[in-house]
Z-matrix of the N, CA and C atoms (Angstrom, degrees):
N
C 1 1.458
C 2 1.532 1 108.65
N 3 1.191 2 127.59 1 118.52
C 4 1.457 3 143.31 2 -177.88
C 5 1.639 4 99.59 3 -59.65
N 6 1.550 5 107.73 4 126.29
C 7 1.483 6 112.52 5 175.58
C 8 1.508 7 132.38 6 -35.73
N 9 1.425 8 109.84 7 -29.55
C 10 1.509 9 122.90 8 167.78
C 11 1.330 10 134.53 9 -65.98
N 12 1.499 11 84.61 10 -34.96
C 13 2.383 12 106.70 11 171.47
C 14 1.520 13 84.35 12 -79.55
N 15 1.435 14 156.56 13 -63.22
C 16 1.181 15 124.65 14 -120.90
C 17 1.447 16 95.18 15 -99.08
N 18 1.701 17 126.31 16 -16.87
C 19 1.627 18 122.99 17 172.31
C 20 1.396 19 110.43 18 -63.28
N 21 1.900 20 111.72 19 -41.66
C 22 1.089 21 126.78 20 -178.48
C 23 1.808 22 117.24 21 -45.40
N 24 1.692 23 99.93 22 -47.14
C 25 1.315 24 118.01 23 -179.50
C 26 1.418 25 88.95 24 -86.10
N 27 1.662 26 165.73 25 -82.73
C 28 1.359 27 123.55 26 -169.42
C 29 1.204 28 148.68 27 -37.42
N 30 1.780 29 97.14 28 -21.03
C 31 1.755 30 106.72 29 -168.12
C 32 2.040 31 92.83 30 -78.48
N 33 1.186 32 119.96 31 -29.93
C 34 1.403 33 126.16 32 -140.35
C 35 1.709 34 87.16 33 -90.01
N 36 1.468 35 118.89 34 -27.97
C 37 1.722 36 118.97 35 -175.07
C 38 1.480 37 86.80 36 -93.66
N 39 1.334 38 149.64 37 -27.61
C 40 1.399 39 133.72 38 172.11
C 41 1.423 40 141.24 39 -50.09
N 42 1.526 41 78.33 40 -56.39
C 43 1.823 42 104.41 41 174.32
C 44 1.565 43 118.93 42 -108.05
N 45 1.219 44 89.84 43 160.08
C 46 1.484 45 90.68 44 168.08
C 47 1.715 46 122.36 45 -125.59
N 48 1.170 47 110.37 46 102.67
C 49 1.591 48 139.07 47 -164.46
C 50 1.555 49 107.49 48 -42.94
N 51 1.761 50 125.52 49 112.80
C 52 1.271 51 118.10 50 -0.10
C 53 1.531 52 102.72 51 -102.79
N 54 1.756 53 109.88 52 162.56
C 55 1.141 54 119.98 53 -153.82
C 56 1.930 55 102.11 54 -168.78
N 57 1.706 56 108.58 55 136.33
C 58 1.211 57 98.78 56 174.13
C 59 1.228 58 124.63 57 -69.64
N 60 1.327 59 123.06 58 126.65
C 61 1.378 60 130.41 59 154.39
C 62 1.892 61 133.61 60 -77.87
N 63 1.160 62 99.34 61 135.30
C 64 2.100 63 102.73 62 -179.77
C 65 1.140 64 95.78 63 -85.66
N 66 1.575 65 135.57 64 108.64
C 67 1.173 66 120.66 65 132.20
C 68 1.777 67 123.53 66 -81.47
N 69 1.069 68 117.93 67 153.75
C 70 1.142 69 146.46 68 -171.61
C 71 1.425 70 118.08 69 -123.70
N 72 1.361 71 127.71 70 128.10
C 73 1.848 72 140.49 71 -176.04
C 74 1.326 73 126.41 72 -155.47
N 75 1.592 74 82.90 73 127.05
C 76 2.234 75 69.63 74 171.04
C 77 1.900 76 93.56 75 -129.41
N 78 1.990 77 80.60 76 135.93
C 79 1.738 78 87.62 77 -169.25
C 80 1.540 79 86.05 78 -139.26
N 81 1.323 80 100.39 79 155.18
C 82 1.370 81 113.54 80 -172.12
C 83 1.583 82 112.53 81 -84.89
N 84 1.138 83 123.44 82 132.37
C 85 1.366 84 143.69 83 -135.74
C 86 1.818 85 90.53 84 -67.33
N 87 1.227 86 124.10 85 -59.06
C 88 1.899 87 107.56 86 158.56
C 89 1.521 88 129.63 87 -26.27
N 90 1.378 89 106.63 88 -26.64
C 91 1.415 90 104.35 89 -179.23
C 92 1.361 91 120.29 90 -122.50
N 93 1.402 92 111.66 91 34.40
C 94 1.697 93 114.69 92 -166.71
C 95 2.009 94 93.34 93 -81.00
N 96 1.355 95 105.52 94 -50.13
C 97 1.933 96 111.44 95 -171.81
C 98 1.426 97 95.74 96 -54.24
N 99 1.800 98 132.71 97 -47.01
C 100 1.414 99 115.40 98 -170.03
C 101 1.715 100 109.86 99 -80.58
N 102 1.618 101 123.37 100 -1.23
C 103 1.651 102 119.64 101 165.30
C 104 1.379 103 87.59 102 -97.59
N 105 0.897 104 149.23 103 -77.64
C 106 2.011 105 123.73 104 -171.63
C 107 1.429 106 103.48 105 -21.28
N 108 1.157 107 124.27 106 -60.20
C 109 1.787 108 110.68 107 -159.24
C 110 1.349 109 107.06 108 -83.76
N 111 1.319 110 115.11 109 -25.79
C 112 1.893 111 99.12 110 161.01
C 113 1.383 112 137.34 111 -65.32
N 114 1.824 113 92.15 112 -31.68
C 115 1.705 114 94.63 113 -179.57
C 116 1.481 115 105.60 114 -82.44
N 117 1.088 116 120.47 115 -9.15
C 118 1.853 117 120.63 116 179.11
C 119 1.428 118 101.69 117 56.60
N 120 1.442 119 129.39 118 54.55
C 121 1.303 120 139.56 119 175.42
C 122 1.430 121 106.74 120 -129.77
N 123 1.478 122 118.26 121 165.36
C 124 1.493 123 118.95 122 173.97
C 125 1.726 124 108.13 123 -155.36
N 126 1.151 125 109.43 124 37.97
C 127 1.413 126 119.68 125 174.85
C 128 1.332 127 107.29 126 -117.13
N 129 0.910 128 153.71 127 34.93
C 130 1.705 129 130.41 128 -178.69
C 131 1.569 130 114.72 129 -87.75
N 132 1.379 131 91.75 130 162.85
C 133 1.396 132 121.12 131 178.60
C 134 1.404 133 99.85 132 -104.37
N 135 1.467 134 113.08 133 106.33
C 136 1.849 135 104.92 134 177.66
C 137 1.330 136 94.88 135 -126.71
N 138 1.629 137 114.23 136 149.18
C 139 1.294 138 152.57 137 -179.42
C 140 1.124 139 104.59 138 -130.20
N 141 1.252 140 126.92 139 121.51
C 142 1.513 141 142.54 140 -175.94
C 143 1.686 142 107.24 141 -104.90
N 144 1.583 143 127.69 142 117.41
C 145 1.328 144 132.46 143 -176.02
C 146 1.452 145 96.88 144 -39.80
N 147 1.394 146 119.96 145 159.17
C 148 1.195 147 142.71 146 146.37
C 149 1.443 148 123.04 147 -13.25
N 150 1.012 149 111.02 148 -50.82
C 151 1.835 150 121.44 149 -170.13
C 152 2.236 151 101.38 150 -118.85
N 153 1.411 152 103.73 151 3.53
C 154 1.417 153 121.00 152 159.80
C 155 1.900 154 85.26 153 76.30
N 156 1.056 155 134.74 154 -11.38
C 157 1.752 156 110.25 155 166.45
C 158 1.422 157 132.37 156 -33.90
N 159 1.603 158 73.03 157 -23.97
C 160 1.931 159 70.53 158 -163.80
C 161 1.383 160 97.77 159 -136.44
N 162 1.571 161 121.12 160 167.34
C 163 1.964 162 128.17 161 -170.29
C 164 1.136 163 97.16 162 -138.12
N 165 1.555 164 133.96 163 137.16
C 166 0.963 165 159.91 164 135.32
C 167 1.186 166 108.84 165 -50.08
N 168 1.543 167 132.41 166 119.26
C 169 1.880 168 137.02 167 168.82
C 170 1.344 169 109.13 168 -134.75
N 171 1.467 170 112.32 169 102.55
C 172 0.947 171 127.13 170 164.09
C 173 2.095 172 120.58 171 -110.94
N 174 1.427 173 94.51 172 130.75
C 175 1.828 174 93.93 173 174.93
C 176 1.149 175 91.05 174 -157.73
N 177 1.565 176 84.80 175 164.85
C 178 2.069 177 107.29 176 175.07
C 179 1.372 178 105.14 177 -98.06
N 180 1.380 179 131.10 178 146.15
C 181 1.233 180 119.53 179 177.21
C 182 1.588 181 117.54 180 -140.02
N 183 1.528 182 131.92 181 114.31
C 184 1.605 183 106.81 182 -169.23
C 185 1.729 184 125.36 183 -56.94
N 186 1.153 185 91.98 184 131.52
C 187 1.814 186 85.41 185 -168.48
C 188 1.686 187 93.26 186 -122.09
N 189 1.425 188 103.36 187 145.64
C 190 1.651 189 114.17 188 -171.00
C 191 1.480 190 101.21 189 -95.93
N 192 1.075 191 116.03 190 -15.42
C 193 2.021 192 114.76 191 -172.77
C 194 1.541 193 115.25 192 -149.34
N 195 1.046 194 112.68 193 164.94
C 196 2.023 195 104.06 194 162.03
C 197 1.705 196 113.01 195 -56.06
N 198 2.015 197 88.55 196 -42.58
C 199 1.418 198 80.41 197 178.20
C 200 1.174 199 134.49 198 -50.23
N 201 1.652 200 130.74 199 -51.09
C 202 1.236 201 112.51 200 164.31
C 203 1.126 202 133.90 201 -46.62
N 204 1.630 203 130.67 202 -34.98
C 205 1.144 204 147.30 203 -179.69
C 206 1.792 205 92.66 204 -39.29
N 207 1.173 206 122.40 205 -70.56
C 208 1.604 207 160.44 206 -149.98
C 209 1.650 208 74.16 207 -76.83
N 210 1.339 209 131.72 208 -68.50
C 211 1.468 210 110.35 209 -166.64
C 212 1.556 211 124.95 210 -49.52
N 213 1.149 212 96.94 211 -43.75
C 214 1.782 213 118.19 212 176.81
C 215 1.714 214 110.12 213 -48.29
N 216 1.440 215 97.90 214 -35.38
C 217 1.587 216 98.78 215 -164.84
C 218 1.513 217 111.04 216 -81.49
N 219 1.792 218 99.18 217 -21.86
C 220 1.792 219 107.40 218 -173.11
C 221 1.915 220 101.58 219 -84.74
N 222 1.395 221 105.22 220 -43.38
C 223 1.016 222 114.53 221 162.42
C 224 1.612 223 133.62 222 -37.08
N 225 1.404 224 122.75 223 -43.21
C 226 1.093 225 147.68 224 174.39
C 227 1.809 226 121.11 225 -70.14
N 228 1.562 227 100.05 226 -29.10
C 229 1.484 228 104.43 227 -147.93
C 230 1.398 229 81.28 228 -89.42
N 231 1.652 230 143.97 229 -19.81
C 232 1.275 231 137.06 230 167.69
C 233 1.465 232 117.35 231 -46.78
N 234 1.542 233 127.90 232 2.50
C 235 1.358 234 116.16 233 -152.04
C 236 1.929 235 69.68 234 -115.26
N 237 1.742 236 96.35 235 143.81
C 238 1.952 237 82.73 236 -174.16
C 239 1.643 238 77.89 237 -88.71
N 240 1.621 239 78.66 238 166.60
C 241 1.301 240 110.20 239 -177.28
C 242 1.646 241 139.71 240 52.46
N 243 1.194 242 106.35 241 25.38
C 244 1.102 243 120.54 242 -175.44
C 245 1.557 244 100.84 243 -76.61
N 246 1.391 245 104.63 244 172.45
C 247 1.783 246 120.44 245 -164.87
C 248 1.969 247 100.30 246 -140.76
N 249 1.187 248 122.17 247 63.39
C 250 1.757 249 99.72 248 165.33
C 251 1.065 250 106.61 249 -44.37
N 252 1.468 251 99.81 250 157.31
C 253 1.789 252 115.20 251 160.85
C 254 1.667 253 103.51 252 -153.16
C-alpha cells in the first residue's frame, strides 16, 4: 500500500468526515506570508524560534475528507524547507 493510501486509510478510521483538523508547521520566518496564502486560512497560532529564524504555525481547519487533509500537506510541501509535525 503506497504511503499516501495508508495515511489516507488512518485519517478516515480517526475522524469522522467533516471534522476539525490540527495542522501543525515549522517554516522559516521568510516564508510564513507564502504558507498563509497556500493554506487559505487566517487563524494561526505562531511561535517564532528563539533567535526568530524559524515560526511555529499551528491551526484547526474544517476539512470535509482525508483528501483535503492530504491536499493541504502536498500543497504545503512547495514552501522549501518546511517541517510538518
Amino acid at each position: 500500500m503506497a504511503s499516501t493510501e495508508k495515511l489516507k486509510e488512518l485519517l478516515d478510521n480517526e475522524y469522522d468526515w467533516p471534522s476539525y483538523y490540527l495542522f501543525k508547521f515549522v517554516v522559516h520566518s521568510d516564508h510564513v506570508d507564502t504558507f498563509k496564502v497556500i493554506v487559505e486560512h487566517d487563524n494561526f497560532m505562531e511561535r517564532p524560534s528563539k533567535n526568530g529564524k524559524y515560526v511555529s504555525l499551528t491551526f484547526k481547519k474544517l476539512m470535509n475528507s482525508s483528501e483535503e487533509v492530504l491536499l493541504i500537506y502536498e500543497k504545503v510541501s512547495t514552501v522549501p524547507g518546511i517541517i510538518s509535525l
